[in-house]
Structures are given as C-alpha cells and as structure tokens.
C-alpha positions as CSV (number, residue, x, y, z in Angstrom):
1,X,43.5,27.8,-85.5
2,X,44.8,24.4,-83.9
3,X,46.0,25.0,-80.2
4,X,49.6,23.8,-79.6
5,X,47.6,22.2,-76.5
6,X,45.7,20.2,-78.3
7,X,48.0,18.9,-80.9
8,X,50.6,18.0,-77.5
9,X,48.0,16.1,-75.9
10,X,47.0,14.3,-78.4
11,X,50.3,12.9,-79.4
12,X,50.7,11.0,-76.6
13,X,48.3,8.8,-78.0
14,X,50.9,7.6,-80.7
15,X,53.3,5.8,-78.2
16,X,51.2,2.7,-76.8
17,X,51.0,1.9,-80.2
18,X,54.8,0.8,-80.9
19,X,55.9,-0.1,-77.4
20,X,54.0,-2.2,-75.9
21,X,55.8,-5.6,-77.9
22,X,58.8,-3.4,-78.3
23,X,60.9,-5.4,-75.6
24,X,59.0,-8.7,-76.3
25,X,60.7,-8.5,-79.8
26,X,63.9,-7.5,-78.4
27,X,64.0,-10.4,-75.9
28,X,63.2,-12.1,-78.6
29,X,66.1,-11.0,-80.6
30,X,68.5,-11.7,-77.7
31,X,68.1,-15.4,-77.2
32,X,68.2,-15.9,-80.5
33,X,64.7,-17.1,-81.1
34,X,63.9,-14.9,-83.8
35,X,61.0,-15.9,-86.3
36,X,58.8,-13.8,-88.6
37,X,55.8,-14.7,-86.1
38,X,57.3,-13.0,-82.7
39,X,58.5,-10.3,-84.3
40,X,55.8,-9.5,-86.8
41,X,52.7,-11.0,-86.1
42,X,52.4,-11.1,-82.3
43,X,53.1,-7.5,-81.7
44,X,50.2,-6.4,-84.6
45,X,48.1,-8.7,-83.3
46,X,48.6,-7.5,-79.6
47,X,47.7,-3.8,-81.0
48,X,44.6,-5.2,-82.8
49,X,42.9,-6.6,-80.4
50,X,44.0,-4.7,-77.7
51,X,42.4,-1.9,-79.7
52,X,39.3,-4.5,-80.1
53,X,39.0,-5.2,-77.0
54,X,38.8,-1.6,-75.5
55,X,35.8,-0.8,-78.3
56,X,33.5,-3.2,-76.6
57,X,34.3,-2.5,-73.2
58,X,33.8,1.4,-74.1
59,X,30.9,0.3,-75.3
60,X,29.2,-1.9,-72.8
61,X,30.3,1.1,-70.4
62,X,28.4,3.6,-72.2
63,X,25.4,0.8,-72.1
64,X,25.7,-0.3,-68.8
65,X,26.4,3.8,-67.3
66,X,22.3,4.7,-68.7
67,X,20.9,2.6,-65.8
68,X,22.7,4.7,-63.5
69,X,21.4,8.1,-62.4
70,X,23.2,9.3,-59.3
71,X,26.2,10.6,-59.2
72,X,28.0,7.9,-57.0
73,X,26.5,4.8,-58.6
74,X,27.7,6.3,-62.0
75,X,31.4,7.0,-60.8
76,X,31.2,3.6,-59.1
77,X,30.4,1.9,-62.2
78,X,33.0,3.8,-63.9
79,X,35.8,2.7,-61.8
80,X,34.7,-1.3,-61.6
81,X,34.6,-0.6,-65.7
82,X,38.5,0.3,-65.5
83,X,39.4,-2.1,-63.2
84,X,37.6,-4.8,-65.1
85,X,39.3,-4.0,-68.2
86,X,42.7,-4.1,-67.3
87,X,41.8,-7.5,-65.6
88,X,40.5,-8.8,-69.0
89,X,43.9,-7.0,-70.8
90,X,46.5,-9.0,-68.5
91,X,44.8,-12.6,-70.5
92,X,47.6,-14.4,-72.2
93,X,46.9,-17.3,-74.2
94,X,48.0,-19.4,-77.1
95,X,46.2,-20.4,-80.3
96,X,48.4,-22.3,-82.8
97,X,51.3,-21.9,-81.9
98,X,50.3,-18.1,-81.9
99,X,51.0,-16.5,-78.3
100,X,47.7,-14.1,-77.9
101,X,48.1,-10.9,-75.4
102,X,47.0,-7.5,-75.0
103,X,48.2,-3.9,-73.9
104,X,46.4,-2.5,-70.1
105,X,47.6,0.8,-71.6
106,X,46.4,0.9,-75.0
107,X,43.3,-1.0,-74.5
108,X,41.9,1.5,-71.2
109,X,43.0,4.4,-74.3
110,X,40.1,2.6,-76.2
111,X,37.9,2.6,-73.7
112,X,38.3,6.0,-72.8
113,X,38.4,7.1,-76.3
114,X,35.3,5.0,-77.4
115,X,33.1,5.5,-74.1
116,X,33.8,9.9,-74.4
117,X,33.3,10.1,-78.1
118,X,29.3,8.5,-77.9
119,X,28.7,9.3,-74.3
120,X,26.4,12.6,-74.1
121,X,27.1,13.2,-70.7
122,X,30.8,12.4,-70.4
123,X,31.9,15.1,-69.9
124,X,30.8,15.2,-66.5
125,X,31.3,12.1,-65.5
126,X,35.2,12.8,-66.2
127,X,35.0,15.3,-64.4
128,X,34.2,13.9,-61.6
129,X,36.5,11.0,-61.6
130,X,39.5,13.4,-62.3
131,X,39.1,14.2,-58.2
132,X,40.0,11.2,-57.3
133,X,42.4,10.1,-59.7
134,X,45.4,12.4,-58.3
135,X,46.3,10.1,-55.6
136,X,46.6,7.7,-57.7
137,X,49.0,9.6,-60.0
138,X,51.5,10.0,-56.9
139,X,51.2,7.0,-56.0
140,X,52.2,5.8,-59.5
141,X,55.4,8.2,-60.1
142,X,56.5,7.4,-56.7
143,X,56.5,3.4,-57.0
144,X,58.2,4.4,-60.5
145,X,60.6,6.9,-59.4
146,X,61.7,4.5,-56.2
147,X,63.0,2.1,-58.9
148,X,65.6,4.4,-59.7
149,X,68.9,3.3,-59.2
150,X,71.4,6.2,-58.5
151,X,74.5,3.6,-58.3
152,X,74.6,2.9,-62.7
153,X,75.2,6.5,-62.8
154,X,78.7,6.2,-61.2
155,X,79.5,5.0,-64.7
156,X,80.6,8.2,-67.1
157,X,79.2,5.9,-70.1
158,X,75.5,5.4,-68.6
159,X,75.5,9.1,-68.1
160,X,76.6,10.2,-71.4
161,X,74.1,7.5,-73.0
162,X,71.7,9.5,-71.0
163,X,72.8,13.0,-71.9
164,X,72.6,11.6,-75.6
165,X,69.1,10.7,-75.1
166,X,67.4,13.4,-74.0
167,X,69.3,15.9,-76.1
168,X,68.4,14.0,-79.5
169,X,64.9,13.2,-78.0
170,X,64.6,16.8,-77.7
171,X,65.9,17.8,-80.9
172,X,63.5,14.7,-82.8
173,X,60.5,16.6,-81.2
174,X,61.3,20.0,-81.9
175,X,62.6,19.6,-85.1
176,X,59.2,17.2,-86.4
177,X,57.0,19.6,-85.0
178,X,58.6,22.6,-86.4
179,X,59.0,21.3,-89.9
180,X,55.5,19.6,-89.7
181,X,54.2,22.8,-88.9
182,X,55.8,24.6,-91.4
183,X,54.6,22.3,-94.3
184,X,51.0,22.2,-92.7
185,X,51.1,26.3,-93.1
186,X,50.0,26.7,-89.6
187,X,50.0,29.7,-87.6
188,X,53.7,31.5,-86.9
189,X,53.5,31.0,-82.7
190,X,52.4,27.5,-83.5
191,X,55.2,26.5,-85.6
192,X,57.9,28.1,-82.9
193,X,56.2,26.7,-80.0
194,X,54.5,23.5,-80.6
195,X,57.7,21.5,-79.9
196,X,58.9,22.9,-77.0
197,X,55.1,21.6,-75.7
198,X,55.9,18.5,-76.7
199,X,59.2,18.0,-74.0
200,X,57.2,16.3,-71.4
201,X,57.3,12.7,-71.0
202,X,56.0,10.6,-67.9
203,X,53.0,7.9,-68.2
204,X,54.2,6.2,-71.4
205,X,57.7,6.3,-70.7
206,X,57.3,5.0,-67.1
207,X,55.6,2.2,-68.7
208,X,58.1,1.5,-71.1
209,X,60.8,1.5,-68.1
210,X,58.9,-1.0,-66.5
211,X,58.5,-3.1,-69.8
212,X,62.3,-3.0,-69.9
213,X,62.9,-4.4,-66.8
214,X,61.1,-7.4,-67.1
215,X,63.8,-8.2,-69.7
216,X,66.1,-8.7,-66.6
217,X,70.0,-8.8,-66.3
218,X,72.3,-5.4,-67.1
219,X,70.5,-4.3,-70.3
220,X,66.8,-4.4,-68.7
221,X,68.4,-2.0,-65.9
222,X,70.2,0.1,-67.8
223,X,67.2,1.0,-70.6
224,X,65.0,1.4,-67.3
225,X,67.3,3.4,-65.7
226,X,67.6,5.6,-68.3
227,X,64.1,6.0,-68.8
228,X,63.7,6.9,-65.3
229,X,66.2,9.1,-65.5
230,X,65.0,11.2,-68.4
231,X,61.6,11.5,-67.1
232,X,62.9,13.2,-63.9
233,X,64.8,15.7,-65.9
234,X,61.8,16.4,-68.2
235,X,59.5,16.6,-65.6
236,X,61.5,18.9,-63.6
237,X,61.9,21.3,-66.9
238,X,59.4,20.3,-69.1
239,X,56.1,21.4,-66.7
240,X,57.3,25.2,-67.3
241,X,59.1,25.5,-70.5
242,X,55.4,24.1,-71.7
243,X,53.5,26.6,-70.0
244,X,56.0,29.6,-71.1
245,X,55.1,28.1,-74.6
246,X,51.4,28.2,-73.9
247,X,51.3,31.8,-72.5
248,X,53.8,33.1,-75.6
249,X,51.4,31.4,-78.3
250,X,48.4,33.0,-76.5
251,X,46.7,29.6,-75.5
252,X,46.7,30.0,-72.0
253,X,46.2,34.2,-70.1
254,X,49.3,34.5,-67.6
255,X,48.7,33.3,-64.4
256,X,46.7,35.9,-61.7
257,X,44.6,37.7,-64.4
258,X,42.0,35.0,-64.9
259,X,40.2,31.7,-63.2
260,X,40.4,28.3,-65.4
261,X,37.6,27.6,-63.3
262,X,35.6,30.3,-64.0
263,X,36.6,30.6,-67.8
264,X,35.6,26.6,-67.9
265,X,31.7,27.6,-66.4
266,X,31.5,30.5,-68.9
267,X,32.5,27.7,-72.0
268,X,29.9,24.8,-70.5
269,X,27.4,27.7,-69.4
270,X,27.1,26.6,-66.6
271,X,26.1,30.2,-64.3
272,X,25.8,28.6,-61.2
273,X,29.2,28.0,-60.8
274,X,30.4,31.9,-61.2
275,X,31.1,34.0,-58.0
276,X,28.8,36.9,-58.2
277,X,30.4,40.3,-59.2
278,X,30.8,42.9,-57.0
279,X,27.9,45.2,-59.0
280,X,25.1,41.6,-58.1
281,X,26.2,41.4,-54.6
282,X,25.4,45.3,-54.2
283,X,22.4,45.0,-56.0
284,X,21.4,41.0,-53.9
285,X,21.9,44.0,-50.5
286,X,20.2,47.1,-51.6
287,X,17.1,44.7,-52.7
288,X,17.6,42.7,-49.2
C-alpha cells in the first residue's frame, strides 16, 4: 500500500525543478529582451547542471565521510559538505554568449538525494544532523516571514488575488491527487485523503518569494507578498488538516497511545533505545 506520507513528501521534490529560472524568464519577458536562449536554454541548462553538480558533491561526500569514524568529525564534515555546495551553486558565469548558473536548492536536493541513496550508514548520520538543523528552520521562516508587508493588503484587489490563489491552489492539489489516485486504483483512504496532505507549503514557496523580489518594483512585491501570505495561512491550517488526514487513513496511531520514538527503535531494532517494561524492571529487582 503507498502511504499518503510518503507520496506528500516526496512531491515536494517537483517544484525546484520549474522555479528556479521562473522569474529570470519573466524578467526577461518584461524588458523586452526575450530570445529563444533566456527563455529556453538557460533555465534547462541551470536544472542540468545544477542536478550535475549535486551528483558529484553527493558523491565526493559519501567518499570523503569513510575516513571519518566519530560521530563529531562525521557531522562536521557533513555540514562543511553543505556549506561548500551552496558556495559552488551561487557561480555565475558566461560561455558564448550563454549565461551559466545554478539552483542552491535543487543542487543540495542532489546531494542529499545522491549521498542517502549509496551511503550505508546515512541513516544515522541524518539523524544526527536533524538536531541541529531546527534553529536554523526558525531562523529561516522568521527572516522570511519579516518580509511581509501588511500595508499591500489595504488594497481589496491584492487580497482577493490572494483569496484566488490559495483557493484554486487548493483545489489543483486536491483535485490531481484525487483523480491521480483514482486512475492508479489505489487504496479508498488514499484517494480521499492524499490531497488534503498535500496543503502545506513553506520551504519552496519561501524561496520562490524571495526569487520574486529580486525582480524589484510593484510586481516583485506583490508576487512576494502573496507568497508570503499564503504560506502563513497554510501553515497555520495545513500542519493539522494533514495530520487529521494521516490519523483517518491509518498512517499515523492518534496521538497519546504510542511513542514515534519508540515505534522508530522497534523498526531499526535498535533495543537499547526502549524503556524497559514494567514486567523487566520487576524482574531487574527481584533478581537484584
């Protein structure tokens, strides 16, 4: 059976792929510069090697991570690896006449994707980053979310623009998953609730914001604005109409009857990490 998680996580994969050029094109379009090279050829290109370029980085990372053995050189390595590829993805440069540049987001993706898919012990190396990394999320959606100017919604249009987004946004998702599920036969909870999982939207979309307002002047703010704007709402609803899906379809127990921790240790086997039961510690006195 494919889990509705599953399927929602990995769509946001699709994304990076279209947007990154998206508003390079459009920019394009405004000053009347358009040519079959900007609009065509740059953004493929951009996608191909950013996609190139994130292969051999996941790759010299999974070379470079068996020298390490500890757990702290390892997760340092990890994090100069990151840093050193998006350093490497903000090179721009021209070859006939050809402007060459690459996607931070989509080429980390590769990494990520390349380094956990022939890595043996990734697993726990994740792991272990994912501690750290929640500051930085805050961090990030804060920065983002100060950006958001309250003033364009004064204006009854930019609102209704907005309204009109997020409504058909929500309707495209629900309605593509429902009908793909359908013609894929999958299971009955699957095709009612793998839409509603799909609601969500932060990461790409704040990057997408920010795209738009390098494009500067009243269009650049108002796309951004939106953006911004939408992502508050969604994340605001989206967090727990997903997990009411979840817990309907039977991917995820209702909260209070079971530990993800301790259903995670079962699934990786890994004992140590389960509290003893009430019947061992008993048995750990009486032997005591």
């Amino acid at each position: 059976m494919i889990s509705p998680l599953r399927v929602a996580k990995g769509n946001q994969g699709f994304s990076p792929l279209v947007k990154p050029k998206f508003f390079s094109s459009f920019q394009a379009i405004g000053a009347g510069s358009v040519d079959v090279l900007s609009v065509l050829v740059e953004p493929l290109l951009e996608v191909v090697l950013s996609l190139a370029l994130g292969s051999v980085m996941g790759a010299l990372f999974h070379f470079c991570e068996r020298f390490f053995h500890s757990r702290s050189k390892r997760l340092s390595v990890s994090i100069a690896f990151v840093f050193m590829t998006i350093a490497l993805s903000m090179l721009q440069f021209n070859i006939g006449g050809v402007h060459v540049a690459f996607s931070s987001l989509l080429t980390c993706m590769m990494l990520g994707t390349i380094f956990c898919n022939i890595c043996d012990f990734s697993e726990e190396l994740m792991a272990r980053v994912d501690r750290w990394t929640a500051p930085l999320f805050v961090l990030f959606f804060v920065l983002s979310g100060a950006e958001l100017e309250l003033s364009v919604f004064t204006d009854l249009m930019v609102v209704l623009v907005g309204v009109v987004y997020i409504i058909a946004r929500s309707a495209g998702k629900y309605s593509g998953a429902f009908l793909s599920a359908k013609l894929s036969k999958c299971d009955d909870h699957i095709v009612k609730y793998l839409g509603i999982t799909l609601l969500p939207q932060a990461g790409v979309a704040l990057g997408m914001a920010m795209k738009a307002q390098a494009l500067g002047g009243e269009i650049g703010l108002l796309i951004s604005n939106i953006t911004l704007f939408s992502v508050l709402i969604y994340e605001l609803v989206g967090p727990l109409l997903t997990k009411i899906a979840l817990t309907k379809a039977g991917d995820i127990n209702p909260e209070g009857k079971t530990s993800a921790r301790e259903e995670h240790a079962k699934a990786m086997g890994m004992t140590e990490y389960l509290p003893e039961s009430q019947e061992t510690k008993n048995d750990s006195e009486q032997k005591a």
